[in-house]
C-alpha positions in Angstrom: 0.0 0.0 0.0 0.9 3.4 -0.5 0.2 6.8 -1.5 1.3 9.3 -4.0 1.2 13.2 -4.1 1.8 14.9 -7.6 2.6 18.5 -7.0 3.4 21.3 -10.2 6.6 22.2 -11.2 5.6 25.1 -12.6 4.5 26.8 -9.5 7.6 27.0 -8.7 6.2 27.0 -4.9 8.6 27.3 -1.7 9.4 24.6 0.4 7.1 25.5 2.8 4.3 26.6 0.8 5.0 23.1 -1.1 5.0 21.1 2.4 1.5 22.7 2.9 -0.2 21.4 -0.4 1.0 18.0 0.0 -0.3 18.2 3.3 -4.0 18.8 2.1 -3.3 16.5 -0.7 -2.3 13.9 1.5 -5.3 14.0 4.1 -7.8 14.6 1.6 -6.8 11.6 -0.1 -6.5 9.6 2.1 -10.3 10.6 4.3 -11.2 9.3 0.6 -10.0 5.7 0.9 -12.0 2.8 2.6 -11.4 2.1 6.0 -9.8 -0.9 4.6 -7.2 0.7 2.9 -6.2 3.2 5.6 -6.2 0.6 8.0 -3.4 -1.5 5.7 -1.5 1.7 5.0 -1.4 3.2 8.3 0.0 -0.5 9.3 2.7 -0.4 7.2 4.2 2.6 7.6 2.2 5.1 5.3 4.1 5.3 2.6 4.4 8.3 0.8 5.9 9.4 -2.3 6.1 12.6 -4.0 6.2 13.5 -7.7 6.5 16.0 -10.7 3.8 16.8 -13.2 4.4 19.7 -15.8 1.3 21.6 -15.0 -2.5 21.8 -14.1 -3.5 20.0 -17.0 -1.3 17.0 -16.5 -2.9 16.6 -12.7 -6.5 17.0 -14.1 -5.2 13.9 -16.8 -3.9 11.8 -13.9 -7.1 12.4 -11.7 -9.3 10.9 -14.3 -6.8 7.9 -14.8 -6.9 7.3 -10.9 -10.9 7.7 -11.4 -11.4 5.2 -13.9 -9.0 2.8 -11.6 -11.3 3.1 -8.8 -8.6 4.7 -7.1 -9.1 7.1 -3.9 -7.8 10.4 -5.1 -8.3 14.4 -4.6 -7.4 17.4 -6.6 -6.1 20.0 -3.9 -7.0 24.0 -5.2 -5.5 26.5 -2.9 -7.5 29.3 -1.2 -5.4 32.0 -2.0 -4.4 33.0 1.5 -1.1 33.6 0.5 1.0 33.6 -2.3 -1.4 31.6 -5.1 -4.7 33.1 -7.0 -7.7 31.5 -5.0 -8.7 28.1 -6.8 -5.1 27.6 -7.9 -5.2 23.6 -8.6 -1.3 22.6 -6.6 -1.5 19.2 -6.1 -3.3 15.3 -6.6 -3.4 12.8 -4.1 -3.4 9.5 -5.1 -3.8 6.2 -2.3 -3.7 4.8 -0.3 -4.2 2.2 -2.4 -2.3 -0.5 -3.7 1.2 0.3 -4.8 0.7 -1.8 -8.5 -2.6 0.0 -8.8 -1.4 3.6 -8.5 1.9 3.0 -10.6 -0.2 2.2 -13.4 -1.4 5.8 -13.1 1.9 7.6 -12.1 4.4 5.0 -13.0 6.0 7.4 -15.9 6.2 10.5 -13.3 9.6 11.7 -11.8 10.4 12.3 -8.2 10.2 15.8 -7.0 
């Protein structure tokens, strides 16, 4: 089991500001999943990776992959407290799930 976070590289967001989306991205994703799931990935450590997309489109792309998989996922839009336009889309959570099933979705992706 484990979970992926796909943040944009063309944000060019600071560290912290980055922390904070995969944060929401992370939660959100996971309240999505079964109790099932949660239960096996909070047992095994809650693994966690974090990736690259391009840009907003590319996270829109991936959400509908991880839809069509039947995969727990959220699109995180920032509120624009800070540095980012209100409804700014930052990041995709993806998982926890199984790891086979998400890397058919982000398998091509980069690290961050």
């Amino acid at each position: 089991m484990k979970q992926v976070i796909v943040a944009r590289r063309d944000l060019d967001l600071d560290a912290g500001k980055l922390a904070a989306q995969v944060a929401h991205a992370a939660l959100t994703a996971a309240d999505r999943a079964d109790d099932d799931a949660r239960s096996q990935w909070r047992d095994g450590g809650q693994k966690k990776v974090v990736l690259r997309a391009d840009a907003e489109r590319d996270l829109h792309e991936l959400a509908e992959e991880a839809r069509r998989e039947g995969l727990p996922h959220a699109v995180i839009r920032d509120a624009g407290h800070t540095v980012l336009e209100p409804g700014t889309v930052t990041t995709l959570g993806i998982g926890p799930a199984p790891a086979a099933a998400i890397d058919r979705v982000t398998g091509e992706l980069s690290l961050y």
